[in-house]
C-alpha positions as CSV (number, residue, x, y, z in Angstrom):
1,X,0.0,0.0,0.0
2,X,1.1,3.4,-1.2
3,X,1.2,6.2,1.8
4,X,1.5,9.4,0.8
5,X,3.4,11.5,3.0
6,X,3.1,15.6,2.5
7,X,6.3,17.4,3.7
8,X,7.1,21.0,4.5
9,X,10.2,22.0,4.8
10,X,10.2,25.1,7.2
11,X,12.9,26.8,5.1
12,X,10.3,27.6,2.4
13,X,8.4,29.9,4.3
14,X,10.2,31.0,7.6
15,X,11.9,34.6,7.2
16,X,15.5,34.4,8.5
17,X,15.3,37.6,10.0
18,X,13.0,40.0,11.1
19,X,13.8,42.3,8.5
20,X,13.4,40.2,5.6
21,X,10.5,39.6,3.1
22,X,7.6,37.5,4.3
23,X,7.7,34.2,2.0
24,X,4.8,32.5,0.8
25,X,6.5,30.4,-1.4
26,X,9.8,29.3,-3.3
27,X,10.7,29.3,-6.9
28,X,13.3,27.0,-7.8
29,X,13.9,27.7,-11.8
30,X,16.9,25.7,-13.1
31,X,17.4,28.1,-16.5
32,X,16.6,31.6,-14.0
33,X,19.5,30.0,-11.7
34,X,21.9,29.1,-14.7
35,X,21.7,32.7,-16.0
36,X,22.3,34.6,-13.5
37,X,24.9,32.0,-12.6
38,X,26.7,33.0,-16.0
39,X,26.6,36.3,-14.4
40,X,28.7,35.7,-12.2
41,X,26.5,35.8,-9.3
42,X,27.3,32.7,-7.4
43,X,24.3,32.5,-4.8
44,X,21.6,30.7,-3.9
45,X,18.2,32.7,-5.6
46,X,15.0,32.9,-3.9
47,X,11.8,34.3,-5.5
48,X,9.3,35.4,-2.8
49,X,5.9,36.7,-3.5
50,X,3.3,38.4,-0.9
51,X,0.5,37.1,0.2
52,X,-2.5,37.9,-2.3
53,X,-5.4,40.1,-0.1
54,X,-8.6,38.6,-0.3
55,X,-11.2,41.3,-0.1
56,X,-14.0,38.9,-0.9
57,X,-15.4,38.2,3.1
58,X,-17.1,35.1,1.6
59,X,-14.2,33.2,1.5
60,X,-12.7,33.7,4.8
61,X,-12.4,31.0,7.0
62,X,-13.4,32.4,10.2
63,X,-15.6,35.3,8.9
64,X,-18.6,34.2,11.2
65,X,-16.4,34.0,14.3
66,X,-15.0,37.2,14.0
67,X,-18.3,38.8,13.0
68,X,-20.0,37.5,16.3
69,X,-17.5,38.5,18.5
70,X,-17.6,42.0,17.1
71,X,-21.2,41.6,17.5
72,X,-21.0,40.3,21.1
73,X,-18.4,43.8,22.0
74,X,-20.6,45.8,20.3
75,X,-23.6,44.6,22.4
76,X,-21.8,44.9,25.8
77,X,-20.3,48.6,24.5
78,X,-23.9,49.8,24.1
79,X,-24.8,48.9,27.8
80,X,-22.1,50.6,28.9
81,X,-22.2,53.4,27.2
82,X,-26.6,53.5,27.8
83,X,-27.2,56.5,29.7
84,X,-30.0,58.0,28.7
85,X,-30.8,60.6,30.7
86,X,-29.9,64.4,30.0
87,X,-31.4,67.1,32.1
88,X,-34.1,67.8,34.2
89,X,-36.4,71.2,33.7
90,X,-37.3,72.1,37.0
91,X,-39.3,75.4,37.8
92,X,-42.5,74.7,38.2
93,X,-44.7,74.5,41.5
94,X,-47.1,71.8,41.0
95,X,-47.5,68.7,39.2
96,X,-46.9,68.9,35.7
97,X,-50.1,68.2,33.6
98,X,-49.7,68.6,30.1
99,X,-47.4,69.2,27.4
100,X,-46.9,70.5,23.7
101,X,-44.8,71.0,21.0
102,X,-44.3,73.9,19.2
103,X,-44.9,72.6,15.6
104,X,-42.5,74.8,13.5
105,X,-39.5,74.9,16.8
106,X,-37.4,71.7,17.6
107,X,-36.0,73.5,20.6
108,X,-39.3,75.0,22.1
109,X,-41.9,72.9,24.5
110,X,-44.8,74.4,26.2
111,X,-45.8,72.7,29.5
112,X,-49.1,73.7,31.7
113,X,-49.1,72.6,35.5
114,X,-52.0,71.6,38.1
115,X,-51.5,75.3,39.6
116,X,-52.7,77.0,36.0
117,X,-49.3,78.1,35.5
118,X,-47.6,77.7,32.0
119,X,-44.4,77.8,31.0
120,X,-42.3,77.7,27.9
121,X,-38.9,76.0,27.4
122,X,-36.2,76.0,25.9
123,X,-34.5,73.2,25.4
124,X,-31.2,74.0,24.2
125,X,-30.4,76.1,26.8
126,X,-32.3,73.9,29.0
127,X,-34.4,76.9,30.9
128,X,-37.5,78.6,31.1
129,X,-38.1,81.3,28.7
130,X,-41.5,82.5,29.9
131,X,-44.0,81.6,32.9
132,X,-47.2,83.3,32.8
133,X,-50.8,82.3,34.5
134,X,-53.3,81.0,32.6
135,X,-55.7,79.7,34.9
136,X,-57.0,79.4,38.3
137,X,-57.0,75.7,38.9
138,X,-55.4,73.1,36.9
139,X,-54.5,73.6,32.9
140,X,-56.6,70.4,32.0
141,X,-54.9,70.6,28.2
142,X,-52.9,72.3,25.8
143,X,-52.4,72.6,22.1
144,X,-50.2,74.5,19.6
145,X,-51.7,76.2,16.4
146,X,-50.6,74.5,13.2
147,X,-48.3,77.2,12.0
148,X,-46.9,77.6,15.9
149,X,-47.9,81.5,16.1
150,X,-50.5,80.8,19.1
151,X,-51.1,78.5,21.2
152,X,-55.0,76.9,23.5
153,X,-55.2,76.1,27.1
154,X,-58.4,75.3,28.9
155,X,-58.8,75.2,32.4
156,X,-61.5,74.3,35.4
157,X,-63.1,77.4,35.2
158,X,-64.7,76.7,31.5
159,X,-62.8,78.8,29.4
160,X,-60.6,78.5,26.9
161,X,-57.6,80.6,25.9
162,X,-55.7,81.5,23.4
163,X,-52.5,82.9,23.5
164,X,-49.8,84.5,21.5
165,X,-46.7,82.3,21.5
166,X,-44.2,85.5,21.7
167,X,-43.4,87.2,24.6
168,X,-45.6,90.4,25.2
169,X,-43.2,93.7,24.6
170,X,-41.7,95.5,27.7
171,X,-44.4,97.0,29.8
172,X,-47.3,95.4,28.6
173,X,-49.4,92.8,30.5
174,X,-49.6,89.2,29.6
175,X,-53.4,88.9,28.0
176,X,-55.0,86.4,26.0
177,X,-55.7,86.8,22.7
178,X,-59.1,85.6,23.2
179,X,-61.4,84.0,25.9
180,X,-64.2,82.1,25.2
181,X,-66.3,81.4,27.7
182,X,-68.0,77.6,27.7
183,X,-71.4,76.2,29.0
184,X,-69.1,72.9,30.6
185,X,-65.8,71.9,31.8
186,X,-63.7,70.6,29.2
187,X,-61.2,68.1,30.0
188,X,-59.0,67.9,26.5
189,X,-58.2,70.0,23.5
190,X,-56.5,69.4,20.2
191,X,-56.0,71.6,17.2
192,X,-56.5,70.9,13.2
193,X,-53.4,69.9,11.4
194,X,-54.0,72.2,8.6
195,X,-57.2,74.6,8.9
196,X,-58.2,77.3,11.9
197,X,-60.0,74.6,13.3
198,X,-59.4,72.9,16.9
199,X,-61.8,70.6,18.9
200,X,-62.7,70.4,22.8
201,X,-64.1,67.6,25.3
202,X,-65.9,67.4,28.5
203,X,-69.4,66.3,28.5
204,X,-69.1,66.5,24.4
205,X,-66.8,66.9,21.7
206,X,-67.1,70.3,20.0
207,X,-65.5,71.3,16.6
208,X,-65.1,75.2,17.0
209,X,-63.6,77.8,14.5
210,X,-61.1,80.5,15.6
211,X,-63.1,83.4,14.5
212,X,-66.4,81.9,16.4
213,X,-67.2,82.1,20.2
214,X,-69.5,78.9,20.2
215,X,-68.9,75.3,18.7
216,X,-69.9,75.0,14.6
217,X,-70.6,71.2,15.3
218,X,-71.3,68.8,18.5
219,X,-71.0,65.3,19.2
220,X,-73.1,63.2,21.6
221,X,-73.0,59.3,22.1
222,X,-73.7,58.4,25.5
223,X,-73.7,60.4,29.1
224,X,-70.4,59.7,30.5
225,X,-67.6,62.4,30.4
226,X,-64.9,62.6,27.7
227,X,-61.3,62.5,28.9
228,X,-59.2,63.4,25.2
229,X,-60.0,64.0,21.9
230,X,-57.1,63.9,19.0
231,X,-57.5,64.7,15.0
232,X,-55.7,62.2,13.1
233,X,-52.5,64.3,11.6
234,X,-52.9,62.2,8.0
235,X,-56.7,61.9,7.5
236,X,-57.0,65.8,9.1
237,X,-60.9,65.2,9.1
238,X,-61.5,62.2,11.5
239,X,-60.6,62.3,15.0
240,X,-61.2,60.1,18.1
241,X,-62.3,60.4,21.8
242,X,-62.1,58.7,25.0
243,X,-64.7,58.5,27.5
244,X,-65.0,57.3,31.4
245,X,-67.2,54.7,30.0
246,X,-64.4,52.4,28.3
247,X,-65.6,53.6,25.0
248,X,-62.8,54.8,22.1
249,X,-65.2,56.9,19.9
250,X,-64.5,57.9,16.2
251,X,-65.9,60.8,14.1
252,X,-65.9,62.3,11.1
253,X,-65.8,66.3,10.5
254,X,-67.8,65.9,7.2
255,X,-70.4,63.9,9.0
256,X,-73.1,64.4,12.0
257,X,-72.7,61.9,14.1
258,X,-70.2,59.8,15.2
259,X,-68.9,56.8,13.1
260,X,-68.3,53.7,15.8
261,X,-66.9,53.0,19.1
262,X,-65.0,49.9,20.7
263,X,-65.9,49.3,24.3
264,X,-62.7,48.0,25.9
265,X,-63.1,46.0,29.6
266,X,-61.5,49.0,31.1
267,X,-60.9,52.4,31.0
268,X,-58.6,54.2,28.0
269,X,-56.9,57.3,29.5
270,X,-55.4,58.7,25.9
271,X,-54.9,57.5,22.6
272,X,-52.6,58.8,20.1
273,X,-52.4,58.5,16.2
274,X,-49.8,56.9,14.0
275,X,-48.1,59.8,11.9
276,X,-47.4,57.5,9.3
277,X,-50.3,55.5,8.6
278,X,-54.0,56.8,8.9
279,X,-56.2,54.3,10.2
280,X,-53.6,53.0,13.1
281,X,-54.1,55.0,16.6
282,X,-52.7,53.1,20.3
283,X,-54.7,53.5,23.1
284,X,-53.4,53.9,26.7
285,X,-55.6,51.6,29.3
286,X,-56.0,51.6,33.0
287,X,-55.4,48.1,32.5
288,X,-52.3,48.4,32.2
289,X,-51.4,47.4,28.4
290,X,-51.4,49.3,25.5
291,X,-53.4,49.1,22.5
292,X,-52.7,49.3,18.9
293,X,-55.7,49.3,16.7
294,X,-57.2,49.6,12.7
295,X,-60.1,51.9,12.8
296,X,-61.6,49.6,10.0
297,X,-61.4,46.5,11.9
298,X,-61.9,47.6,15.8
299,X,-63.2,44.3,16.9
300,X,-59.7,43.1,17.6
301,X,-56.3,45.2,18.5
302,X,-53.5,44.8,15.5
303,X,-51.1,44.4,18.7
304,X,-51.4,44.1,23.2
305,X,-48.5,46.0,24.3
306,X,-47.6,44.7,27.9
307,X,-45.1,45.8,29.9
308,X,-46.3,48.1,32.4
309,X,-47.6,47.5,35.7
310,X,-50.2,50.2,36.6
311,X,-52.0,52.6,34.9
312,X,-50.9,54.1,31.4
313,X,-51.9,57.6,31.6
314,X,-50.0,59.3,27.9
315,X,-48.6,57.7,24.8
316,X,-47.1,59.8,22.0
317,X,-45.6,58.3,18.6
318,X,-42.3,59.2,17.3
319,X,-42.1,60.9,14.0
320,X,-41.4,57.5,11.8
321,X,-44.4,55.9,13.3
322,X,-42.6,53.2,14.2
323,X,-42.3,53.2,17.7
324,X,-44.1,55.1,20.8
325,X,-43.2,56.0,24.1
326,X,-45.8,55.2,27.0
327,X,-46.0,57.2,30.7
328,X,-47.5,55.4,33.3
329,X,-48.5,55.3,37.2
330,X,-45.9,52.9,38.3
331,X,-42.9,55.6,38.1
332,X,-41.2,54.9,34.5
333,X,-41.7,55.3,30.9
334,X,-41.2,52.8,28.0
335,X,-40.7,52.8,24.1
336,X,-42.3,49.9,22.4
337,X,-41.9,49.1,18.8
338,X,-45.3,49.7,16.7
339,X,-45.4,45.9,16.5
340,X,-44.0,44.4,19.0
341,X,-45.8,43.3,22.2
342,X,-42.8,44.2,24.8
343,X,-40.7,47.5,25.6
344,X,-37.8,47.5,24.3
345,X,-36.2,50.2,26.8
346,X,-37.1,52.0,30.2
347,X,-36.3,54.8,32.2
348,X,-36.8,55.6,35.4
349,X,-35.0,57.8,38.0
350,X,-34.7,57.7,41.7
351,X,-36.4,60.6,42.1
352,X,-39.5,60.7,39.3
353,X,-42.8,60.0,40.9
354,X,-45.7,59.1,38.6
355,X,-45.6,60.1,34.9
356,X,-49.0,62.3,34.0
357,X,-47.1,63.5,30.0
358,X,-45.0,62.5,27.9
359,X,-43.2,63.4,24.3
360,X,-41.4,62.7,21.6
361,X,-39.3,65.7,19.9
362,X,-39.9,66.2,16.1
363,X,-36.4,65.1,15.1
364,X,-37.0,61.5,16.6
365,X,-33.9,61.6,19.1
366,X,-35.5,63.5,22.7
367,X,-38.3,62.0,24.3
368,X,-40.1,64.5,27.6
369,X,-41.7,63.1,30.4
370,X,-43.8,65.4,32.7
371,X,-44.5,64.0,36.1
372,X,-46.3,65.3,39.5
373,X,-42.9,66.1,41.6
374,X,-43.0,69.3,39.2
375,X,-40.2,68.3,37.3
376,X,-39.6,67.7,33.4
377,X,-36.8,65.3,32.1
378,X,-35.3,65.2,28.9
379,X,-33.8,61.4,27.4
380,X,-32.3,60.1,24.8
381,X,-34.8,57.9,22.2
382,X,-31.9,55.7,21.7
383,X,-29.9,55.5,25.1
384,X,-26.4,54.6,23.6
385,X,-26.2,57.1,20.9
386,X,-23.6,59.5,21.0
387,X,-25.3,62.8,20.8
388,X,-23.1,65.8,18.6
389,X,-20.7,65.8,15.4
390,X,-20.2,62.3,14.4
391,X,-16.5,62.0,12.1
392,X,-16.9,59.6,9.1
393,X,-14.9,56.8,10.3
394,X,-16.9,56.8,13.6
395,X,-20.3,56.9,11.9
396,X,-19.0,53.5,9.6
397,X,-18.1,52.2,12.7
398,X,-21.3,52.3,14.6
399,X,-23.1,51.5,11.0
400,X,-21.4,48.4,10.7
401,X,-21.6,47.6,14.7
402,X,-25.6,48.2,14.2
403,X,-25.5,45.4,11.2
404,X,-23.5,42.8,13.1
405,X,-26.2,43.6,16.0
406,X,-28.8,42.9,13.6
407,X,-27.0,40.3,12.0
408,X,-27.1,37.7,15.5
409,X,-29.7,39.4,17.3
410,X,-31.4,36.1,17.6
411,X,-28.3,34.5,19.0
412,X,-29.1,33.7,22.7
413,X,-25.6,35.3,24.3
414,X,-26.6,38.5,22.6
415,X,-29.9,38.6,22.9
416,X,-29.6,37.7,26.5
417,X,-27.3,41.2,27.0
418,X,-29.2,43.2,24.8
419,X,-32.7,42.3,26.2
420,X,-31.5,43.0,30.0
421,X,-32.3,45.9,31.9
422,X,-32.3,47.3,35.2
423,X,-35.7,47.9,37.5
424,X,-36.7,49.3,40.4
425,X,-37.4,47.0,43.4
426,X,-41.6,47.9,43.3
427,X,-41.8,47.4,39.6
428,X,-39.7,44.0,39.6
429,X,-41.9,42.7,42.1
430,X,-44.9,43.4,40.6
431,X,-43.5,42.3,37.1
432,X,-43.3,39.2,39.4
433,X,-46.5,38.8,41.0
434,X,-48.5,39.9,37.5
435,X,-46.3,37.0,35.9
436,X,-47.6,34.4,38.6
437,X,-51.2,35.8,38.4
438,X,-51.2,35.3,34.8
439,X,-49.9,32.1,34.7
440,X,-52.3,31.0,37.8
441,X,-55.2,32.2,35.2
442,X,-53.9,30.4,32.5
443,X,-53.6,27.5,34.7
444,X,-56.9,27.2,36.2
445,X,-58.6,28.0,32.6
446,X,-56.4,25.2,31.4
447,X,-58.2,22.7,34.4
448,X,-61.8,24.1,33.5
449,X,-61.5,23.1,30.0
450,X,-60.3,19.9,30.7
451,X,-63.0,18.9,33.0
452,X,-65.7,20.3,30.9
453,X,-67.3,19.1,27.8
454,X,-65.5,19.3,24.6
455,X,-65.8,22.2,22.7
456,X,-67.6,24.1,25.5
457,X,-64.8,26.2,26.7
458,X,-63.7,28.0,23.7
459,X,-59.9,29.1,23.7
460,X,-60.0,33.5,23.5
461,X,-57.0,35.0,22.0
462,X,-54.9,37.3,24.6
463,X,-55.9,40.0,21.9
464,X,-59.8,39.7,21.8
465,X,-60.2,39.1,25.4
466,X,-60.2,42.5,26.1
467,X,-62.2,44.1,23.7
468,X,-66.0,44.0,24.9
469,X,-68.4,45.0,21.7
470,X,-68.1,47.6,18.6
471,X,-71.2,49.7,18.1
472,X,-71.8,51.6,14.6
């Protein structure tokens, strides 16, 4: 039996000094020797050739190695480097209540406060450019004119004000630029995207015109008070309402009376629409979840967003519509991506009590929280990003880090690091308790059915278990 035997000889490829030529391989040419023998140069002749650079990735060896550990760095880097938090606006003497932005100014946010006192920020400079007092008790809700030149509060007294968003000149008194005088209290107010238009709630929605003192339409569908009201920013004409009844109502501006509701099981504090796609709007439920619904087809959510473990009180969108930040009762605010059923980030601080407001800035990178220990804080949307002049080379780098991120996302070292974050001891424990609750329910649901007669217990998706009719 032939064995065939594959020798190296270490002197092909080994450099004899430091400073010599890397060798790949030699060639031994008997005519190239004999010539420049007849030369006269009598030495040994060794042709060396670098190493040919492969560019193409797709043939390296250890490509996927390499790629996940660069993925696995760049995973533990953005923990690190996760600090989200920027500043805090403080300067106000109550809770805060409500909160707009100014439609035309990234660096301009109006806030109104449980005192009637409003105030209006600046962001880059991080202070208060105005204060003045708007009402007597608490500013129930704010909104900014279309083209950013005035802005609406109403208050407990039954009025509604409008104000000029530029300081008054020196000496003269800070006055409205009109009062109007309602027959209720109204407990929300949103302006029209595009016309002079702007809407008010309390016992009713009204859809009033600037230059008029009373409502040029009314809507009416049951007794119960109305908490919010919100024109849709794509389809200017239809807007939505929620009321203390666990209804979500929709109308339509062209139309008399309103077009459907959705009862839910319980209450929906706010509801806010997608910027990006007409008919999506997510509502924000005592029940703690979150609600993502089709206004064609309200019968059953498009998504449950759970995460949260008391009351969700604001939602806002960002300006891609593809994620939204939530405020809620239990201390922290969340972002959730438009279709996914879990945060993927918190925030909370030591010192922030429950979040009443919350925002997302215009240029998709700030989000605001307001909450009632008077204070306003300003975060990142993205807690690792590195916030000012980014050089070219740097912004490759943190390109390509994102891809290899994206790349073994699913990969459970990774996803293990990337999905962890830190919480407070209340809302660990009651992320705890609402886990063994749930699965207690699902347990003793799971018994019933398989004691009872076939077919009688029906199996009710988590999504239309909590949506109790749809009225037209």
């Amino acid at each position: 039996m032939k064995v065939k035997v594959l020798c190296r000889n270490p002197d092909d490829y080994v450099r004899e000094t430091k400073k010599d030529i890397q060798r790949v391989f030699l060639l031994n040419s008997f005519s190239l020797w004999k010539e420049l023998y007849c030369q006269n140069i009598r030495r040994t002749i060794r042709l060396t050739f670098p190493v040919p650079r492969n560019y193409d990735p797709t043939l390296h060896p250890f490509e996927v190695p390499r790629e996940y550990t660069r993925a696995l760095n760049a995973t533990k880097l953005e923990r690190v480097f996760a600090k989200p938090f920027l500043a805090s606006l403080d300067g106000h003497r109550d809770g805060v209540n409500c909160m707009v932005k100014h439609p035309k100014s990234l660096s301009t946010v109006l806030s109104g406060a449980c005192d009637g006192e409003v105030k209006i920020w600046n962001l880059t400079k991080r202070e208060c450019v105005r204060t003045l007092q708007a009402h007597e008790g608490f500013v129930r809700g704010m909104c900014s004119r279309f083209c950013g030149t005035s802005f609406f509060t109403i208050g407990d007294e039954k009025t509604i004000k409008q104000w000029n968003t530029e300081s008054p000149a020196y000496g003269e008194e800070e006055e409205p630029i009109q009062t109007i005088l309602g027959k209720t209290v109204y407990t929300g107010i949103d302006h029209h995207w595009k016309d002079a238009v702007f809407a008010t709630c309390g016992q009713q929605v009204d859809i009033w015109d600037e230059q008029r003192s009373s409502p040029v339409l009314s809507f009416t569908w049951g007794v119960d008070s109305i908490s919010s009201v919100r024109f849709n920013p794509v389809e200017t004409y239809l807007l939505a309402s929620c009321t203390s009844d666990r209804n979500i109502i929709l109308y339509d501006m062209r139309q008399a009376t309103p077009l459907k509701k959705v009862i839910m099981e319980m209450k929906t504090n706010t509801i806010c629409w997608n910027p990006m796609e007409a008919f999506i709007f997510t509502g924000a439920n005592e029940d703690y979840n979150l609600y993502t619904f089709d206004m064609r087809f309200l019968d059953t959510p498009i998504t449950v967003h759970m995460d949260h473990v008391s009351a969700v009180l604001d939602v806002d969108y960002s300006p891609t519509g593809k994620e939204f930040v939530s405020a809620s009762f239990d201390k922290s605010i969340r972002i959730f991506p438009v279709d996914k059923g879990h945060s993927r980030e918190v925030y909370h601080t030591k010192r922030m009590q429950h979040v009443i407001c919350v925002k997302w800035s215009a240029d998709n990178k700030y989000i605001l929280c307001g909450s009632d220990e008077m204070n306003i804080r300003l975060w990142k949307a993205n807690a690792s990003e590195k916030l000012g002049v980014l050089a070219p080379r740097e912004k490759a780098a943190m390109n390509y880090s994102q891809k290899l991120k994206e790349k073994f996302q699913h990969h459970p070292q990774i996803k293990r690091i990337a999905r962890h974050r830190h919480l407070p001891k209340p809302i660990y424990s009651q992320t705890k308790e609402l886990r063994v609750i749930k699965e207690a329910r699902r347990r003793k649901e799971a018994n019933y059915r398989k004691h009872s007669k076939p077919g009688s217990v029906p199996f009710v998706s988590e999504k239309k278990k909590h949506v109790v009719a749809v009225l037209k």
